[in-house]
MARBA-3410 file (N, C-alpha, C, O; in Angstrom, 1 decimal):
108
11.7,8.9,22.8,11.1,9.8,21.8,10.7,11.1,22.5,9.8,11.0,23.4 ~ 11.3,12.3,22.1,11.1,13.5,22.9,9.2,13.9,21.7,8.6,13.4,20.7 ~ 8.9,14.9,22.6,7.7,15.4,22.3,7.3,15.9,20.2,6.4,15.8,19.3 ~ 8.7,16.5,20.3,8.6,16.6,19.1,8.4,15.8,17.4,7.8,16.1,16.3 ~ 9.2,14.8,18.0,8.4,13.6,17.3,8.1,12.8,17.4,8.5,11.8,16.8
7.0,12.9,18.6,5.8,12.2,18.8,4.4,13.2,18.1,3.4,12.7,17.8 ~ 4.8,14.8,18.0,3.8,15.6,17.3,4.0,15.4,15.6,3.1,15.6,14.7 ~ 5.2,15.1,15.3,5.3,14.5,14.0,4.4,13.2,13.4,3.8,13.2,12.3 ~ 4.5,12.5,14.3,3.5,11.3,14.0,2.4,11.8,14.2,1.7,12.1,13.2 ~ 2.1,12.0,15.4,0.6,12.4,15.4,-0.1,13.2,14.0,-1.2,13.0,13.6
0.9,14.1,13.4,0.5,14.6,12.4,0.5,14.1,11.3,-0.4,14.3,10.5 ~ 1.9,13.3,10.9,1.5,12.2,9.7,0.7,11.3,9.8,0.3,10.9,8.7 ~ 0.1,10.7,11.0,-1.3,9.9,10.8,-2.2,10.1,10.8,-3.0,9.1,10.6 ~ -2.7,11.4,11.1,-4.1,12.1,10.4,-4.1,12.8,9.3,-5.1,13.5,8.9 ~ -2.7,12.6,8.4,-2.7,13.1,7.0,-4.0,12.3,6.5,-4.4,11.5,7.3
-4.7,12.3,5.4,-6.1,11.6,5.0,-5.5,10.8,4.0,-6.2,9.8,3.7 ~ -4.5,10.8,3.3,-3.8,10.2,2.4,-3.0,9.2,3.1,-2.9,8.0,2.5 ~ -2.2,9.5,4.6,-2.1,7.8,5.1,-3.0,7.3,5.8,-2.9,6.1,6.1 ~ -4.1,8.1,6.2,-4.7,7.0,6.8,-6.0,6.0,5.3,-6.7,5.1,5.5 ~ -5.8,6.6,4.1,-6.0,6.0,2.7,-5.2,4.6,2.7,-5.6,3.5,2.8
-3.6,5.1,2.7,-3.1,4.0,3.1,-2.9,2.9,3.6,-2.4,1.9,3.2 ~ -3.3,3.4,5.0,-3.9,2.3,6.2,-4.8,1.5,5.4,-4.4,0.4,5.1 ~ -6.2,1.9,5.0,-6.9,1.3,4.6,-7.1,0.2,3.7,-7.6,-0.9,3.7 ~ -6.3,1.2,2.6,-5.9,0.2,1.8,-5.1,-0.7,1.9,-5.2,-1.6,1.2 ~ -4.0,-0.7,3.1,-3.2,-1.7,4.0,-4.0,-3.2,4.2,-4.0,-4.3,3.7
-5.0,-2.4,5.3,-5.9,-3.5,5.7,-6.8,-4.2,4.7,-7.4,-5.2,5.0 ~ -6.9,-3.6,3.7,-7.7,-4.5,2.7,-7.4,-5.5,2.0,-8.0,-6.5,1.8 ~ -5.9,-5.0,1.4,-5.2,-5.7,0.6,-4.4,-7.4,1.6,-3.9,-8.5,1.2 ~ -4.8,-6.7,3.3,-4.1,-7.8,3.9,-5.0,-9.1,4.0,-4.7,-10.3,4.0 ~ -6.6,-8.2,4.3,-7.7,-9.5,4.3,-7.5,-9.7,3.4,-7.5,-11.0,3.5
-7.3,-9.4,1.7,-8.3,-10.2,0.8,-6.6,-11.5,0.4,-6.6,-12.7,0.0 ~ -5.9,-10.9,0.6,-4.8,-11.6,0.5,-4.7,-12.9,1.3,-4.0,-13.9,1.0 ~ -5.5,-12.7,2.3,-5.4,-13.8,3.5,-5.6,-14.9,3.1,-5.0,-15.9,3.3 ~ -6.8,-14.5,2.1,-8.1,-15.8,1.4,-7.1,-16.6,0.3,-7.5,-17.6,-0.2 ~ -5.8,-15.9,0.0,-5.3,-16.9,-1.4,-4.5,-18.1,-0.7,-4.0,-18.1,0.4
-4.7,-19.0,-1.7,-4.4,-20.5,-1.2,-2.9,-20.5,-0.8,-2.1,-19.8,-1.5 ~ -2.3,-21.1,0.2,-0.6,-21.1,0.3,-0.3,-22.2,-1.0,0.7,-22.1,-1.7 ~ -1.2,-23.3,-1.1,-0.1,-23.8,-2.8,-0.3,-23.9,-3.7,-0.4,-25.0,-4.3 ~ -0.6,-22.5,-4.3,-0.7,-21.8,-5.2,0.4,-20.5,-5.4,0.2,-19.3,-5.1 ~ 1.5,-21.1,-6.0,2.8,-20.8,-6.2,2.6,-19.1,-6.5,2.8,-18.2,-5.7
2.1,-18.7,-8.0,1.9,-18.0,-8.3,0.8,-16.8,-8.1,0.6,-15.7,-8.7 ~ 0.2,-17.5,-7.0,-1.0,-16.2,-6.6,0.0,-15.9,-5.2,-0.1,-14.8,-4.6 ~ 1.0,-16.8,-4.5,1.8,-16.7,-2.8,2.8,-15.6,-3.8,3.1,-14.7,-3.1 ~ 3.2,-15.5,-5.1,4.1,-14.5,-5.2,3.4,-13.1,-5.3,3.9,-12.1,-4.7 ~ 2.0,-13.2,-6.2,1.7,-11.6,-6.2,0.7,-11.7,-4.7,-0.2,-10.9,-4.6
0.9,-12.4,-4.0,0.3,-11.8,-2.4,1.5,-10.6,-2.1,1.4,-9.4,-1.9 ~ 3.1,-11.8,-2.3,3.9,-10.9,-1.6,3.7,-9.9,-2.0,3.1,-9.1,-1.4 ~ 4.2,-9.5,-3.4,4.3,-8.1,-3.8,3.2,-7.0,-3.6,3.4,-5.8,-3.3 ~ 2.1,-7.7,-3.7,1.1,-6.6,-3.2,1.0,-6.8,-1.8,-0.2,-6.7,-1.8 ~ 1.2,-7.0,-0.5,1.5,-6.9,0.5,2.5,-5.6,0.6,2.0,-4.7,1.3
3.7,-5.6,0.0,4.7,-5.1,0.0,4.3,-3.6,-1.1,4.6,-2.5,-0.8 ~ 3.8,-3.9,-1.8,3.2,-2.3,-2.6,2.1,-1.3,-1.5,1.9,-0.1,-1.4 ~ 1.4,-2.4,-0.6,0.6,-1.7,0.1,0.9,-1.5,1.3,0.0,-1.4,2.1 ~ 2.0,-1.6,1.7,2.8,-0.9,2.9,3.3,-0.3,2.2,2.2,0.3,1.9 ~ 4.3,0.3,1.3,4.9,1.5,0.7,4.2,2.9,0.4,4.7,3.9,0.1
2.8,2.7,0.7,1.7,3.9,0.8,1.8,4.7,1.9,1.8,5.9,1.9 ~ 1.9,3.9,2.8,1.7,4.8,4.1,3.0,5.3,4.5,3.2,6.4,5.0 ~ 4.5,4.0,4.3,5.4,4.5,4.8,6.1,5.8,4.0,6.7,6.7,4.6 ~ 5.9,5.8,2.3,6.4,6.9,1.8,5.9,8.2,2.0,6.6,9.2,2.2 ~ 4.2,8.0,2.1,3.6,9.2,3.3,4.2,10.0,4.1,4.4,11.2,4.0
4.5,8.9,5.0,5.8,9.5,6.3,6.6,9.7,5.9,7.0,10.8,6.4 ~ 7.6,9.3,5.0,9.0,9.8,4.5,9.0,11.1,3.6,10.0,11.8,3.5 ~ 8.0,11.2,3.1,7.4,12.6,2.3,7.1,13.6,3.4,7.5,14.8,3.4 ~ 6.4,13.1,4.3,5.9,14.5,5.7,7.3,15.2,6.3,7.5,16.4,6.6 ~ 8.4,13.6,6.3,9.2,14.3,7.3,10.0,14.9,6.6,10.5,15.9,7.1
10.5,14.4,5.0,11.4,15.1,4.2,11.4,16.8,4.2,10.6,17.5,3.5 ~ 12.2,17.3,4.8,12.7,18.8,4.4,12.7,19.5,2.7,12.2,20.5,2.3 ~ 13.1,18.8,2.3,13.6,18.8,0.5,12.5,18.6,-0.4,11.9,17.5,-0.4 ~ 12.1,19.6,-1.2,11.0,19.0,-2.6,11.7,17.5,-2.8,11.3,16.4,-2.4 ~ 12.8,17.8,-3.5,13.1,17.0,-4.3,12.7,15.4,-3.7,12.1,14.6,-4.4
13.1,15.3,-2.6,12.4,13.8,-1.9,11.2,14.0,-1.6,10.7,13.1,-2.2 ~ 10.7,14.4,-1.3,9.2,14.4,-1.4,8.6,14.1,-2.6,7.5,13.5,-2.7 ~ 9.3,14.7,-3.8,8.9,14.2,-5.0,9.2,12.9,-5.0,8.2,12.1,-5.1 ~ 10.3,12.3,-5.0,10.6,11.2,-4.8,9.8,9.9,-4.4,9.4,8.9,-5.0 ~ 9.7,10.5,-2.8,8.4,9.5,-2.2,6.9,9.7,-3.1,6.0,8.9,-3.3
7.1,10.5,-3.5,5.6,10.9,-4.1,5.5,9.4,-5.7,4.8,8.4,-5.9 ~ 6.6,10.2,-6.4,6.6,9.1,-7.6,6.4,7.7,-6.7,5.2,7.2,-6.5 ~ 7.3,7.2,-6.4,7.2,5.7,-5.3,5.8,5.6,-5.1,5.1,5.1,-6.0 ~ 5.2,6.1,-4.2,3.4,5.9,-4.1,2.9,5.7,-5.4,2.1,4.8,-5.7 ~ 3.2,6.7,-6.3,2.1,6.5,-7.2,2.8,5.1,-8.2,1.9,4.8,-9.0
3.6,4.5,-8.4,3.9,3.5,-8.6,3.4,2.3,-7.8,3.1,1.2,-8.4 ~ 3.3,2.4,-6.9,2.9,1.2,-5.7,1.1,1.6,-6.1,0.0,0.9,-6.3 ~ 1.2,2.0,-6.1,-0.7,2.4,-6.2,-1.3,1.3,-7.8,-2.3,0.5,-7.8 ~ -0.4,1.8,-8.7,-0.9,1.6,-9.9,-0.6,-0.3,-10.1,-1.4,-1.1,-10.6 ~ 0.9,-0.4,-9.7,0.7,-2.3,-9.5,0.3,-2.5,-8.8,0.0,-3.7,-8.9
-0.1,-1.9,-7.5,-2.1,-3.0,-6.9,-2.7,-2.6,-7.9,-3.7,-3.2,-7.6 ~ -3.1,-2.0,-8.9,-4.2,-1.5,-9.2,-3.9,-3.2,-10.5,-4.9,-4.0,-10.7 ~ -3.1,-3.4,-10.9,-2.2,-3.9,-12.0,-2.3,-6.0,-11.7,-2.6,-7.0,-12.4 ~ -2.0,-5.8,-10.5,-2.0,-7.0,-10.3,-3.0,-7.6,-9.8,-2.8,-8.8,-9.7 ~ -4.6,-7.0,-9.4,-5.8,-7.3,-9.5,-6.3,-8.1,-10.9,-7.1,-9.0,-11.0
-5.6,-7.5,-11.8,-5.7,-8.4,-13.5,-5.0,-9.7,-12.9,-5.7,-10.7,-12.9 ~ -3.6,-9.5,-12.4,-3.0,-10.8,-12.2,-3.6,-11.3,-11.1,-3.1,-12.4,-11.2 ~ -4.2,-11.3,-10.3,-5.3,-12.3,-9.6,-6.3,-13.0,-10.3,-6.6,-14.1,-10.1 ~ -6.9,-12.3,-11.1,-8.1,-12.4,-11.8,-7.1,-13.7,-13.0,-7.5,-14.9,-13.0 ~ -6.4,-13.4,-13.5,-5.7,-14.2,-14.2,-5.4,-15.2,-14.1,-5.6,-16.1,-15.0
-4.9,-15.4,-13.0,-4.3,-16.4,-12.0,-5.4,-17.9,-11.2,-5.3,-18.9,-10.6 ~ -6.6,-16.7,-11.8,-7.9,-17.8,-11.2,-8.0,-17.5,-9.8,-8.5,-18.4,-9.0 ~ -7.8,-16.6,-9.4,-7.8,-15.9,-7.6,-9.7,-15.6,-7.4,-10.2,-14.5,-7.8 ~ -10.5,-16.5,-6.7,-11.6,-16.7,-6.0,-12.3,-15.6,-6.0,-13.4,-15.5,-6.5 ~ -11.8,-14.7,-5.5,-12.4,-13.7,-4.8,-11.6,-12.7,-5.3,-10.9,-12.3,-4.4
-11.5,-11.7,-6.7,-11.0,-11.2,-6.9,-11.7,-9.8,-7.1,-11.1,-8.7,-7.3 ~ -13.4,-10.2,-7.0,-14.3,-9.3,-6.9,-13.7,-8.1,-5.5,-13.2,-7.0,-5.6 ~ -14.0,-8.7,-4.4,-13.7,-7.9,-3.8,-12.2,-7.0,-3.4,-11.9,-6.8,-2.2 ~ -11.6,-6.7,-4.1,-10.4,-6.0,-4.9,-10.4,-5.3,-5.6,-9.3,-5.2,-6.1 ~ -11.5,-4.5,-6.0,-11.3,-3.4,-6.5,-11.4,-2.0,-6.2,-12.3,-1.3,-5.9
-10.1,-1.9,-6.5,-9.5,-0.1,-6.5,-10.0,0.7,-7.3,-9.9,1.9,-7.2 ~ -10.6,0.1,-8.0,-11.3,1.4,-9.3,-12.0,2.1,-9.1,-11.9,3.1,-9.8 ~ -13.3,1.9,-8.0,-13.7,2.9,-7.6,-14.0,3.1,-6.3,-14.4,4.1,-6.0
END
């Protein structure tokens, strides 16, 4: 990895929007931790939200490095989709009879 992008990263990871993401990474990983493995349907929306909350930070980076509006817009839409089914599937926890669904919220 020559200098140059290693100054790339350095600068997409003090964007405040991925290190948002990070955060929200690590949150979504603890509270996820706590759902039961047989519990069929709360082990499916772990995965997905696992997987919506890695696509924050990675589209981040794929938006920083993108040259082109147009992908950037791109990554941009993607985030805000990943954003809104965690926001989405907190109902489906709550639904699902998920424990601890209190500490999971995005809303404010």
């Amino acid at each position: 990895m020559d200098s140059d992008e290693e100054n790339d990263i350095i600068r997409t990871e003090s964007l405040p929007i991925y290190r948002k993401g990070k955060e929200i990474l690590d949150l979504v990983s603890k509270i996820t931790a706590l759902i039961p493995e047989n519990d069929e349907y709360l082990m499916d929306i772990k995965a997905c939200m696992l997987s919506d909350a890695a696509q924050l930070t990675v589209k981040v980076a794929g938006a920083e490095a993108a040259g082109l509006y147009d992908f950037k817009m791109e990554n941009a839409a993607i985030i805000r989709k990943a954003a809104r089914d965690l926001m989405v599937r907190q109902h489906s926890l709550d639904m699902f009879g998920f424990e601890y669904v209190e500490y999971f919220n995005l809303n404010s």
